[in-house]
Structure formats: structure tokens, C-alpha cells
C-alpha positions, 0 to 999 in steps of 0.5 A: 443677314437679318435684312436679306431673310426678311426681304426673302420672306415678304418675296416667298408670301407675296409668291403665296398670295398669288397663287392662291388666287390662281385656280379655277374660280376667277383665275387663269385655269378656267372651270370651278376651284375653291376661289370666291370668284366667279367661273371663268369660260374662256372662249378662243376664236379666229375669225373678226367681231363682226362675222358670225362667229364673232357676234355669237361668241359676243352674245353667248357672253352677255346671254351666260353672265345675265342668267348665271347673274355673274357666276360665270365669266365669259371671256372670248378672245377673237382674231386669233389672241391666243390660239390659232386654228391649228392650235385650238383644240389642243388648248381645249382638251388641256383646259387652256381654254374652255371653249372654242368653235374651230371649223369643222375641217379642224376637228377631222385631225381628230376625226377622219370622220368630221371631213364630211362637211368639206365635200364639194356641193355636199349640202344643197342649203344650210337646212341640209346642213342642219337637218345633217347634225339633228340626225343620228346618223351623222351629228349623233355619230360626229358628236358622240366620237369626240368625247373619246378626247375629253372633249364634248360638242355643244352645238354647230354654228353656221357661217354659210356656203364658201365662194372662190376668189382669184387674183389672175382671171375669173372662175367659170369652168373647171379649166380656170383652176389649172395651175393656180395656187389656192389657200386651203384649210387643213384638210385632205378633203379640200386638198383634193377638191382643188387637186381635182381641179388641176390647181394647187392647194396650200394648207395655211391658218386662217391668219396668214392668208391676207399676207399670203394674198397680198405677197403672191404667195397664194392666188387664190382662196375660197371663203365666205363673204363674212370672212371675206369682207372681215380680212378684207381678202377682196381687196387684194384679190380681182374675181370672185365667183359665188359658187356656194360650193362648200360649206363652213361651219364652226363646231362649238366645243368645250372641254368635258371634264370642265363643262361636266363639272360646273354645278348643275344649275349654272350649267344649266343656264350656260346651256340656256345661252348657247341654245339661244344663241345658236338659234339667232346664228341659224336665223341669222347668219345667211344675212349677215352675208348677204349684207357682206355681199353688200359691202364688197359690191359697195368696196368696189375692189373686186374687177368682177363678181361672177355668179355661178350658172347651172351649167358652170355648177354641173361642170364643177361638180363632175369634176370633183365628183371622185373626191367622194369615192377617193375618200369613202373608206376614210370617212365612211361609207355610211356618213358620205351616203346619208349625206349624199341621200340627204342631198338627193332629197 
């Protein structure tokens, strides 16, 4: 009996001394605690290492632990490790994680609102985009909304305009989509983009569509070349067209409570990073894929790679030009016309 009560004991301290080092300093919650370790910032993304997205999240690392001098500890968990697209923010608002960067087609099952940026041709060039979330009346509006989920935007991250890839023929005109099934975000938006085009759009996480390629379940997908290249959808696929039709960008976002609970000082230079970060992807990303065009020229899987005429993008744009007014009460009628305004000018 006396054996059996000690050997509860050691098992009930040693249950005791691990959760003391739980917490938020050093330990799996993230965010500041009691501990003497540093504060953990998890960082969950699905996309590879070497796209974008996967190089800033790699520099906003090293940048925060180097200016905090190792009062921060970034961990950034790529390709899907611990959360999916679909996943993401839900881990974010309970603190699973700190930060992440979905897409922004992820945050409009939140926000209506955020499916702006999934319009077809609705930004002539990432200057557009940019000058889009710098504004009051479309990043401020976006932005500001999220805090209503305790969550806080920090930045936008671009990861360049999408291009359609198919596995049957080429994309030239409108009537090459009919009846072909393409893999599509989460989005209303993009599923009435492709509906518009008489083909049929499959919502699918970002991590199932090589498979879903490769089996036959999907013909077809658009993406940017970074993606492209990284998940190696060009070599289960025949035809891509460069169409710049869509663009992709990642909203980072943190949780609000955590980021607004960090000491002052520290924030600060968490903050410092991710501003110089987000410069480097403004500066740098559209050569990131071009360098990816590169490679997929380079690959040689690809039977043709088509570039978009004039003529083809005005077919194009005709015929997904009801998406706008389809959605203009959902979204907004104020965010679809400055966008539109903007990209008169």
C-alpha cells in the first residue's frame, strides 16, 4: 500500500511540473503568461517554403526574434501542419495559433464583404491592389470589421494575379470552359465566376487539389505560378493560359487579445518586422513568379503555355461581367464601386 501511494505521488508532481511549464511564455498557448521564456507566435500557413507567402513568413521570423533579441519566439508551421485553409481562422480567434495569412477568400466566411478581391479582372496590377487596402473605403472598411471577431489585421501580402490551368485543351475563349470542372476556394464569388463560364466549380482545400488533379477528380484549377510550381500542378496538367484574371492575396492576421497583450516594447518591434517584411513581399513577389514561369517553361510538362490576347481578356471579361451585379448587395455596393473606380483609373 505504502508503495502504491508513493508511486501515485511521484505521477501526480510529475503531472505538476508539466503544467507548470504550460502557459503562455515558452509553452504551447502562445501570447505572454508567467513563464521565464520567451512569447511563442505561432504562425500557420498552407502554401510550400519557397512561394511568397513561405519566404515572409521565414523572414518575419528571424526579423521579430532579432529585434526583440529573443523575447519573441517565432514558429511558423508551413504546407498545411497544423491547420488547413478552412481551418485557420478559427484557430486564430481561440489562440491555437497567433498568426496566420489564409487567403482572402477564406476571410469572407466571416465577411461577405472581404470577396472583393475574388472578382474577376477586378485589379488591373498589384499597385491597384495595394492602393485598394491603403484606402479608407476599402482596406480601412475590411480591416476594421475583423476586430468584431477578435481578430486584428496586420497586413496584406501579395501572391500575384492567378492563371488558368487545364488537363483536356487550351483556354482561349469563354466556350473552352463549358463543362469542365475546376477547383475553386471557398468562395461564392469564384463559384460564380466559373458558373458564368458554363463550367463547374469544385470548392477544395489548397492541399487536396494535386491529388484531386492527378485522379481526375478536377480538370482543371487556377492559381499563381508560385503555387503552381511549388505543388507541382503543372505536372499533372497540359495547358495553362496566363490570364492574370484574379488576384491572390494573404491577409496576415493575428488574434487581438494576444497581439494587444504583448508588452509595448516587444510589440513594437514584432511590428517593425512585419513592416519590413511586408515591403520586401511588395518588392518582391511579382519576381518570385516570374522566376516560377521560369521553371515551368524550364519543366517542360506543360504541352502549351497560352498568353492572353486583348481580345481573349474582353471575351472573358463579358462574360463574368454579371458576377458584379450578382453580388453587389452582398458585398456592397460602395466597396464593388470604388473598386471598379479604381480600376477605371
Amino acid at each position: 500500500m505504502k508503495r502504491f501511494l508513493t508511486l501515485t505521488m511521484v505521477v501526480l508532481l510529475a503531472l505538476g511540473l508539466l503544467a507548470g511549464c504550460g502557459g503562455a511564455r515558452g509553452g504551447d498557448a502562445g501570447g505572454e503568461g508567467s513563464g521565464d521564456g520567451p512569447i511563442v507566435i505561432k504562425f500557420s500557413h498552407v502554401v510550400a517554403e519557397n512561394t511568397p507567402k513561405g519566404q515572409a513568413a521565414q523572414m518575419f521570423e528571424e526579423k521579430a526574434e532579432e529585434y526583440t533579441e529573443g523575447k519573441v519566439d517565432v514558429q511558423v508551421f508551413p504546407n498545411s501542419q497544423l491547420y488547413d485553409d478552412n481551418e485557420v481562422l478559427a484557430a486564430v480567434q481561440q489562440n491555437n495559433v497567433q498568426m496566420a495569412a489564409p487567403a482572402t477568400s477564406k476571410v469572407s466566411k466571416l465577411f461577405p464583404q472581404w470577396q472583393i478581391f475574388d472578382f474577376p479582372f477586378a485589379f488591373p496590377d498589384v499597385k491597384a491592389v495595394q492602393t485598394a487596402m491603403e484606402s479608407e473605403e476599402i482596406g480601412g472598411k475590411l480591416f476594421t470589421m475583423l476586430k468584431e471577431e477578435k481578430l486584428l489585421g496586420l497586413a496584406m501580402w501579395d501572391n500575384g494575379f492567378k492563371q488558368m490551368t487545364l488537363d483536356e485543351h487550351p483556354l482561349y475563349m469563354p466556350k473552352d470552359f463549358e463543362g469542365q470542372k475546376f477547383r475553386v476556394m471557398s468562395s461564392k464569388v469564384l463559384e460564380a465566376q466559373f458558373e458564368a463560364l458554363s463550367a463547374n466549380p469544385i470548392p477544395m482545400p489548397f492541399s487536396e487539389v494535386y491529388s484531386a488533379l492527378e485522379q481526375g477528380v478536377i480538370d482543371g484549377q487556377e492559381n499563381t505560378l508560385s503555387n503552381i510550381y511549388s505543388k507541382k500542378f503543372h505536372e499533372v496538367q497540359k495547358y495553362m493560359t496566363l490570364s492574370n484574371h484574379g488576384y491572390l492575396g494573404y491577409a496576415v492576421i493575428t488574434n487581438s487579445e494576444f497581439w494587444e497583450g504583448m508588452p509595448e516594447d516587444v510589440r513594437t518591434q514584432v511590428e517593425k518586422a512585419l513592416d519590413e517584411t511586408t515591403q520586401w513581399v511588395r518588392e518582391n513577389g511579382q519576381r518570385l513568379n516570374q522566376e516560377n514561369l521560369d521553371k515551368i517553361k524550364a519543366d517542360g510538362t506543360l504541352e502549351e503555355i497560352h498568353t492572353m490576347t486583348e481580345e481573349e481578356k474582353q471575351a472573358w471579361m463579358e462574360a463574368t461581367s454579371g458576377v458584379y451585379d450578382q453580388f453587389r448587395e452582398e458585398v456592397g455596393a460602395e466597396l464593388i464601386d470604388a473598386v471598379l473606380e479604381l480600376r477605371e483609373q
